[in-house]
Backbone as CSV, one residue per row, in Angstrom:
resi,resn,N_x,N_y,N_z,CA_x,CA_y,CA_z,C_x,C_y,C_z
1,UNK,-2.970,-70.252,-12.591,-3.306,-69.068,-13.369,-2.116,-68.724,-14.232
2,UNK,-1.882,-68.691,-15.518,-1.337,-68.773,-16.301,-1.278,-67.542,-17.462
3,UNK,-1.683,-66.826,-17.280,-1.933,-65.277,-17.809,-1.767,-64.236,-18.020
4,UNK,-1.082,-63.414,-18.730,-0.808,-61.999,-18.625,-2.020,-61.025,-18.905
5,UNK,-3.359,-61.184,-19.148,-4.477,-60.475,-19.173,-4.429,-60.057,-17.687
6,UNK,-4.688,-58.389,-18.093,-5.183,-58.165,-16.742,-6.202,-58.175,-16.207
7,UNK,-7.562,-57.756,-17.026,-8.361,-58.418,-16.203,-8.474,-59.501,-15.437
8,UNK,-7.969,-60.933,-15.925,-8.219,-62.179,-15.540,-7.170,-61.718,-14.398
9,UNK,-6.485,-61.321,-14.447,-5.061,-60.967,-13.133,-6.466,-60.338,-11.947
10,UNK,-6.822,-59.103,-11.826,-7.564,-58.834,-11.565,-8.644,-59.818,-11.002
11,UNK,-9.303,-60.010,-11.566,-10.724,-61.110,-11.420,-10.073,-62.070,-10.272
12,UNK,-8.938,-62.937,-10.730,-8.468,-64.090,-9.838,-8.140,-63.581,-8.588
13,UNK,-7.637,-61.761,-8.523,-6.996,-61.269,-7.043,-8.161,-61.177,-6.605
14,UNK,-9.655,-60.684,-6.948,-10.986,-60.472,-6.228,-11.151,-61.583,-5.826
15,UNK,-10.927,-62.644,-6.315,-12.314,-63.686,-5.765,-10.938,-65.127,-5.474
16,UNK,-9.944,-64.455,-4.795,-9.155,-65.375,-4.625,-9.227,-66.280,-3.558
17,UNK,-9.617,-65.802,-2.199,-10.190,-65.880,-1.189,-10.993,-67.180,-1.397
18,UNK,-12.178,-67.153,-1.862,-13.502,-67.844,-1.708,-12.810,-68.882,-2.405
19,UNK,-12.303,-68.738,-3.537,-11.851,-70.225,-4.170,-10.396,-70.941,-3.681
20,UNK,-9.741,-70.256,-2.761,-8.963,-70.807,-2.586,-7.575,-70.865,-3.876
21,UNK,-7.615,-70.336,-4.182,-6.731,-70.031,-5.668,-5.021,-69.339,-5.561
22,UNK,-4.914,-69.063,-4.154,-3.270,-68.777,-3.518,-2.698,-69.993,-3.376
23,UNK,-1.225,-69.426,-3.770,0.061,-70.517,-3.352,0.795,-69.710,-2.978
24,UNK,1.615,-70.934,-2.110,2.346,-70.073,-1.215,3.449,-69.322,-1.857
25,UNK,4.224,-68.127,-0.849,4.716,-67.566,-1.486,3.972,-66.143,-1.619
26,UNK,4.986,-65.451,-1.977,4.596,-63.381,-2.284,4.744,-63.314,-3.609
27,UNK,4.257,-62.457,-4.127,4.304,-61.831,-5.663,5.172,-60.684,-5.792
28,UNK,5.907,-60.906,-6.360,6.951,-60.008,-6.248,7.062,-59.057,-7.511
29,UNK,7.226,-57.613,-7.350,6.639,-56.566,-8.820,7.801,-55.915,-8.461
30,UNK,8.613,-55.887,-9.574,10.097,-55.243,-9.740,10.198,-54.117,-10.673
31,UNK,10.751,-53.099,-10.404,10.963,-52.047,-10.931,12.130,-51.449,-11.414
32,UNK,12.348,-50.897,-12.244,13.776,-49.629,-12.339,13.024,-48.336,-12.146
33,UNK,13.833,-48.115,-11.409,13.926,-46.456,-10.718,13.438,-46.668,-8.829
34,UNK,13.912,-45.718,-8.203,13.702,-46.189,-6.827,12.755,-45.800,-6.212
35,UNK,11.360,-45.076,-6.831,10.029,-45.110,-6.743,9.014,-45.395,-7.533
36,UNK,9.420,-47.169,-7.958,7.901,-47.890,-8.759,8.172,-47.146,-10.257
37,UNK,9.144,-46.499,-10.816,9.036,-45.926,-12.184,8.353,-46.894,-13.217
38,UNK,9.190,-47.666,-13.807,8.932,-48.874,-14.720,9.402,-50.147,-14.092
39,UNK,8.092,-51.049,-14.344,7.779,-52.453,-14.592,8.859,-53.018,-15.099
40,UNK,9.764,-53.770,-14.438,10.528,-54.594,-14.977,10.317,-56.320,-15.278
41,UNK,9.663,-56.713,-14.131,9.744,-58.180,-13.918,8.434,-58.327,-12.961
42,UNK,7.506,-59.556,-12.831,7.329,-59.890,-11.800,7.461,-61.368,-11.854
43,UNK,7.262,-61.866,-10.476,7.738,-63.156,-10.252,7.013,-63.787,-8.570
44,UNK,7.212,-64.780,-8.376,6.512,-65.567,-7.095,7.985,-65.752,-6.389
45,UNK,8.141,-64.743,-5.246,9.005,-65.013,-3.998,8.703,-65.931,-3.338
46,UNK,9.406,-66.886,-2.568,9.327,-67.415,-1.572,9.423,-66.963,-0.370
47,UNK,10.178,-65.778,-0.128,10.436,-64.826,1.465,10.887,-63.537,0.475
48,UNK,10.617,-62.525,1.784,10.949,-60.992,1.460,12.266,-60.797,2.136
49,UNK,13.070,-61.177,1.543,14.783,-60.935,1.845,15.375,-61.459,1.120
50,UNK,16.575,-59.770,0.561,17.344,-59.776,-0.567,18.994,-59.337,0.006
51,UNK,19.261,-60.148,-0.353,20.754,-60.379,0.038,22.067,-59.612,-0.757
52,UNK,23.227,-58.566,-0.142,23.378,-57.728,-0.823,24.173,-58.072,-2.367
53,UNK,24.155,-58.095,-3.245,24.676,-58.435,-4.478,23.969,-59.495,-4.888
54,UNK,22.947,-60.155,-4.434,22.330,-61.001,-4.890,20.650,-60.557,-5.682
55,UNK,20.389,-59.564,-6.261,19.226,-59.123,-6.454,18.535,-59.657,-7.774
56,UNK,17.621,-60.098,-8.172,17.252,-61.220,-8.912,17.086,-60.296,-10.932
57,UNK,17.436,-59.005,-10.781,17.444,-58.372,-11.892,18.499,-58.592,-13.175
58,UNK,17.782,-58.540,-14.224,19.129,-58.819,-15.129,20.016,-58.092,-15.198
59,UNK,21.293,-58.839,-15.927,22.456,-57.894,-15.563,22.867,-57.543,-14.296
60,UNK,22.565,-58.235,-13.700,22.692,-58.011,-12.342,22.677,-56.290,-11.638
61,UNK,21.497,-55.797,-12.002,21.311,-54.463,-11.550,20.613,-54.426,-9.615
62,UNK,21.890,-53.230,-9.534,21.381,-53.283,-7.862,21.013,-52.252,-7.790
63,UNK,21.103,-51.034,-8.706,21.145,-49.597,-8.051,19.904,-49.203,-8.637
64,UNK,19.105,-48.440,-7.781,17.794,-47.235,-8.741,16.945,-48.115,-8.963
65,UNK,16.162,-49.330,-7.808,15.488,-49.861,-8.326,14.563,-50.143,-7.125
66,UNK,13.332,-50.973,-6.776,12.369,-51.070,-6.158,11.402,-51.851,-6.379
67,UNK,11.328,-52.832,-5.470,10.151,-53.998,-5.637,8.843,-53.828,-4.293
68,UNK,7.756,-54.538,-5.409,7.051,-54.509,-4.384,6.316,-56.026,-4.438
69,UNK,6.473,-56.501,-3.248,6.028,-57.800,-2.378,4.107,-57.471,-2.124
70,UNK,3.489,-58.176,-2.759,1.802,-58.584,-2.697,1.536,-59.780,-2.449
71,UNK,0.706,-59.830,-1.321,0.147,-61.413,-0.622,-1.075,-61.266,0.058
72,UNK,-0.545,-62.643,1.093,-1.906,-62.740,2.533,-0.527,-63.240,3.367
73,UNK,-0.948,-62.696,4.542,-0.291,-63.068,5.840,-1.031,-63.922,6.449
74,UNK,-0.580,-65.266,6.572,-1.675,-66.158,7.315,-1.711,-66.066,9.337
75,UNK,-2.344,-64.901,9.814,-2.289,-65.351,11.704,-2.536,-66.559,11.531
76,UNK,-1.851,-66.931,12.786,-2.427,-68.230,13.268,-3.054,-68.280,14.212
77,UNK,-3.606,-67.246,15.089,-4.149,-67.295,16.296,-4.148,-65.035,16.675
78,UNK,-4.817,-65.135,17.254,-5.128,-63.571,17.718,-3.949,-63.003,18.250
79,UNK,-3.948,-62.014,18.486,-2.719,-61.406,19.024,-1.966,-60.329,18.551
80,UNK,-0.471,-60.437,18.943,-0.004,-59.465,18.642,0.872,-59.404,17.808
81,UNK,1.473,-58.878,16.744,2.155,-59.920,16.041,3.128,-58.187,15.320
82,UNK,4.044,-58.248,15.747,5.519,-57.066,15.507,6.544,-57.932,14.388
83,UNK,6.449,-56.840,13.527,7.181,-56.892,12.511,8.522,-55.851,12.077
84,UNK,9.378,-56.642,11.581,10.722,-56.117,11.634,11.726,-55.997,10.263
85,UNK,12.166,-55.173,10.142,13.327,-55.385,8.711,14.595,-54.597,9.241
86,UNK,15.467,-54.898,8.326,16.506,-54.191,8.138,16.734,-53.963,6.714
87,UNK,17.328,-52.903,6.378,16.904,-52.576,5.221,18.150,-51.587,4.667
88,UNK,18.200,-51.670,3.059,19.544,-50.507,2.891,18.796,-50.251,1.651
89,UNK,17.742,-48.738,1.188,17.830,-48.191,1.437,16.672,-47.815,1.814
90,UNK,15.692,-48.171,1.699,13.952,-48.358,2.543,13.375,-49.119,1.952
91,UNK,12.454,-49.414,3.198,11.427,-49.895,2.966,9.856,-50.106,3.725
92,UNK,9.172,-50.401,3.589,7.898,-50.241,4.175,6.828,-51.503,4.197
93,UNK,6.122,-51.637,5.248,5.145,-52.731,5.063,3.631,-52.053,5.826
94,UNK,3.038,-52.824,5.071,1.377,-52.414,5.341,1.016,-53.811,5.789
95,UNK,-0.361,-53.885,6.728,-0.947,-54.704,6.726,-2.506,-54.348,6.885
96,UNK,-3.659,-55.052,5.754,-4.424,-54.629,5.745,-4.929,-53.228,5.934
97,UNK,-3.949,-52.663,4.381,-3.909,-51.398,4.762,-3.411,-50.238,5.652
98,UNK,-2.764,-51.212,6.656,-2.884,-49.721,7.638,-0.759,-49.987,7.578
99,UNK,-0.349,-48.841,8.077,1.397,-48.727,7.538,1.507,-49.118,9.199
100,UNK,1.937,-50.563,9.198,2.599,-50.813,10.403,4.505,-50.142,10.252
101,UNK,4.963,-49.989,9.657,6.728,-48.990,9.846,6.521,-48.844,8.355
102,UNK,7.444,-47.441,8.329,8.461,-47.365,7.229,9.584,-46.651,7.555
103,UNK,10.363,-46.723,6.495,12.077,-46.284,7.199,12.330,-46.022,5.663
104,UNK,12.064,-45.180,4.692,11.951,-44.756,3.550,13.128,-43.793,2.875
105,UNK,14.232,-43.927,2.273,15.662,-43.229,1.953,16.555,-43.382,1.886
106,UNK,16.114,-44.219,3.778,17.809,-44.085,3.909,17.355,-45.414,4.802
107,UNK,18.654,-46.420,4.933,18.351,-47.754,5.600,18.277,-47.585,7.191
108,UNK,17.831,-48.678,7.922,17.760,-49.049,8.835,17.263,-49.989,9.514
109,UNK,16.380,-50.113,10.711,15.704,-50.944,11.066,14.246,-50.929,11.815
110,UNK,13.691,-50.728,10.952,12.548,-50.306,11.199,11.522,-51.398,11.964
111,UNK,10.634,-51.278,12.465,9.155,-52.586,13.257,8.139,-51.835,13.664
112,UNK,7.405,-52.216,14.085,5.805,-52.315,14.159,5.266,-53.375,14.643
113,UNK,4.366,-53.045,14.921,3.044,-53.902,15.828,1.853,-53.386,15.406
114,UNK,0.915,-54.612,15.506,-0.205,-54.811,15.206,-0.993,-55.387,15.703
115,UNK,-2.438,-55.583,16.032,-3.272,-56.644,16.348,-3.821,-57.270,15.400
116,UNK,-3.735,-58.639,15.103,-4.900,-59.481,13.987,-5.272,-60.936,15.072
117,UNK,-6.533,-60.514,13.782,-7.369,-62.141,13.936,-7.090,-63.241,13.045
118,UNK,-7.289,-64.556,13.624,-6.700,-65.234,12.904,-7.385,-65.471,11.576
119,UNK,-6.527,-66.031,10.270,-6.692,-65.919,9.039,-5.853,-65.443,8.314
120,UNK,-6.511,-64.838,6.899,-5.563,-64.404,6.012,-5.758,-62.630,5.967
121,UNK,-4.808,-61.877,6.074,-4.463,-60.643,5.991,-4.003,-60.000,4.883
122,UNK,-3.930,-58.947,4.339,-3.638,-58.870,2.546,-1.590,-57.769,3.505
123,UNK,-0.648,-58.374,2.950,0.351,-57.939,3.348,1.009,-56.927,1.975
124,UNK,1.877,-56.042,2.436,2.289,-55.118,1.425,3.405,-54.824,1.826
125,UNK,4.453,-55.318,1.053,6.339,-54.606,0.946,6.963,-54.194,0.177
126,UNK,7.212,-52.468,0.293,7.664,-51.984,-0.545,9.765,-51.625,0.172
127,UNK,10.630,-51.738,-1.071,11.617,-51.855,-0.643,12.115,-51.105,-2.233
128,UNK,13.496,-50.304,-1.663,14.179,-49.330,-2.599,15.614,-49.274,-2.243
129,UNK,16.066,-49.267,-3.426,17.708,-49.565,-3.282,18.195,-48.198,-4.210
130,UNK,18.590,-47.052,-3.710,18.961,-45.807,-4.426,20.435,-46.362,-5.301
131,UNK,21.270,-46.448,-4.340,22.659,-46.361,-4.787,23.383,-47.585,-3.956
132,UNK,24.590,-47.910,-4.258,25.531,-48.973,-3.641,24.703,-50.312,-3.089
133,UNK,25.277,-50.892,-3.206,25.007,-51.745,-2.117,23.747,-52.035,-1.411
134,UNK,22.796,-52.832,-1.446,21.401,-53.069,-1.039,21.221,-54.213,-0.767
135,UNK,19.938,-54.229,0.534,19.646,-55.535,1.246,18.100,-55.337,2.071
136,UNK,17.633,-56.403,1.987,16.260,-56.390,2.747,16.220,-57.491,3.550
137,UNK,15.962,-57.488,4.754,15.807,-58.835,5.699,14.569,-58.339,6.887
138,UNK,13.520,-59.161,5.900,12.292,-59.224,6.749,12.033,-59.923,7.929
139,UNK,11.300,-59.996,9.219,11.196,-61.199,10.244,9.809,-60.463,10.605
140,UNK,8.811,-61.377,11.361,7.885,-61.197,12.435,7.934,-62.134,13.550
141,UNK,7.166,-61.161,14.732,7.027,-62.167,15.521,5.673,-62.290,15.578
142,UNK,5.401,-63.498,16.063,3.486,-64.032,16.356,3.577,-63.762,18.188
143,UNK,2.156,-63.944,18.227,1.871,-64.218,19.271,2.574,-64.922,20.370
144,UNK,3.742,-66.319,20.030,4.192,-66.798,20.945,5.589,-65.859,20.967
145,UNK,5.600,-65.192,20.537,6.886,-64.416,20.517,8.400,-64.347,20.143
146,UNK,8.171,-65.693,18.857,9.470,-66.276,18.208,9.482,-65.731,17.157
147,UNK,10.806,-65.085,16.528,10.701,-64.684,15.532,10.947,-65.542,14.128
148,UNK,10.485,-65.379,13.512,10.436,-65.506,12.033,10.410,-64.727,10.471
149,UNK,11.531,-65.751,9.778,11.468,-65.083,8.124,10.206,-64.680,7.891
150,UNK,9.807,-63.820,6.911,8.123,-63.599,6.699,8.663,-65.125,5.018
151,UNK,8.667,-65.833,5.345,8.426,-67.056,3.668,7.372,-67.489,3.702
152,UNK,7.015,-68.475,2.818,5.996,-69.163,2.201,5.557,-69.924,3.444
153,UNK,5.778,-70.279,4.428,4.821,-70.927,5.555,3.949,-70.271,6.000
154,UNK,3.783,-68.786,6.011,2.985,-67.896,6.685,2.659,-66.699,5.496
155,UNK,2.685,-66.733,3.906,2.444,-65.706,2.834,1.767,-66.891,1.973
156,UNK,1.312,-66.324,0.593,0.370,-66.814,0.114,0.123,-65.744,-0.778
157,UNK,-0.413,-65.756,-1.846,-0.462,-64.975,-2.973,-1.086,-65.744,-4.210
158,UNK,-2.091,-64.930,-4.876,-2.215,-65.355,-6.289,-0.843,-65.212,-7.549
159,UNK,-0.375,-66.372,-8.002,0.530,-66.308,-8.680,0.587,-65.153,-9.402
160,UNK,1.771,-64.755,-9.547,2.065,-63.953,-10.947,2.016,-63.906,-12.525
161,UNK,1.448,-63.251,-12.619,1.076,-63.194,-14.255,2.212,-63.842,-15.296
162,UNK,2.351,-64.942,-15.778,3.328,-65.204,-16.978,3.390,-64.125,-18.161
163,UNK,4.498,-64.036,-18.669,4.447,-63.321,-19.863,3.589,-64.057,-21.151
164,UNK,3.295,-63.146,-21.945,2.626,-64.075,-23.381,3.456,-64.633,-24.156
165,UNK,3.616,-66.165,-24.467,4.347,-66.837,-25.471,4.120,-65.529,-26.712
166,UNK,5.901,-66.024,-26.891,5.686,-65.317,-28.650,5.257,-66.160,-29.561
167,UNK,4.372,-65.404,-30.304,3.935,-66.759,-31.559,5.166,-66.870,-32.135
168,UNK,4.999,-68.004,-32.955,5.610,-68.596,-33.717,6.213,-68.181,-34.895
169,UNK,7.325,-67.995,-35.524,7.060,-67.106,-36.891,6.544,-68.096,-38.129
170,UNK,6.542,-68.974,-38.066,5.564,-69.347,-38.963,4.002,-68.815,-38.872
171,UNK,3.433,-69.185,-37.565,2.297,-68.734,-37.533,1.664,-67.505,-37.805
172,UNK,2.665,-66.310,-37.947,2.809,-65.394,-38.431,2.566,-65.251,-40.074
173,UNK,3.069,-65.953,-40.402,2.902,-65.819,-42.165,1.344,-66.443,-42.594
174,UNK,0.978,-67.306,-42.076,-0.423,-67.346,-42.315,-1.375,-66.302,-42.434
């Protein structure tokens, strides 16, 4: 999917499921300001953990800003499955809707538990970096009770929208 239309963005997230149309990986929707203000970037994560001075914004901006992580969580089997971050300066995760933790302001280490069936789950991470210094380090555990990065072995997402080529300036003068 190759597109910045939103409908077609849209359309492909409805009926993504049935066709099979996810790759692995989270969709990652980046912002300035540290509640979702303006659209900066989006892009296809591989895992939800941001390392401190390493934040993928230009200019290397760390402060007053906020991304949000859109996917599927693949269970692999029923159960119970607790989820964990650490975080500087919040953040929050949903699953299928419902707010398994948030720890929203001010950092820490927030988790949760849940029950799912196996399959795909629609996952949601929201994360905010006010001032100084910022970091996100996601993990779950499954059912057998080992923990794990949340990456691309167990997320899945309809790609992210490309930006629109600029025409050409020739093509312009026509």
């Amino acid at each position: 999917l190759c597109t910045s239309n939103a409908a077609v963005v849209k359309w492909a997230a409805d009926y993504a499921s049935p066709f099979g149309v996810f790759v692995p990986g989270i969709h990652g929707s980046y912002y300035e300001g540290a509640n979702f203000e303006k659209l900066a970037f989006e892009k296809m994560d591989d895992y939800v953990w941001l390392d401190q001075g390493k934040f993928p914004f230009p200019a290397g901006r760390q402060e007053n800003v906020s991304i949000r992580w859109t996917g599927k969580f693949n269970a692999k089997s029923s159960g119970k499955y607790t989820f964990r971050a650490a975080c500087d300066d919040g953040c929050r995760l949903f699953i299928d809707e419902t707010k398994v933790f948030e720890q929203w302001g001010s950092g820490g280490n927030p988790q949760g538990a849940i029950e799912l069936t196996p399959g795909l789950h629609d996952i949601k991470v929201e994360y905010q970096n006010i001032g100084g210094g910022g970091f996100l380090r996601a993990t779950w555990y499954g059912a057998n009770g080992q923990e794990k990065p949340q990456q691309k072995d167990c997320l899945s997402a309809i790609p992210a929208p490309k930006p629109a080529p600029a025409a050409a300036p020739d093509a312009e003068k026509k």
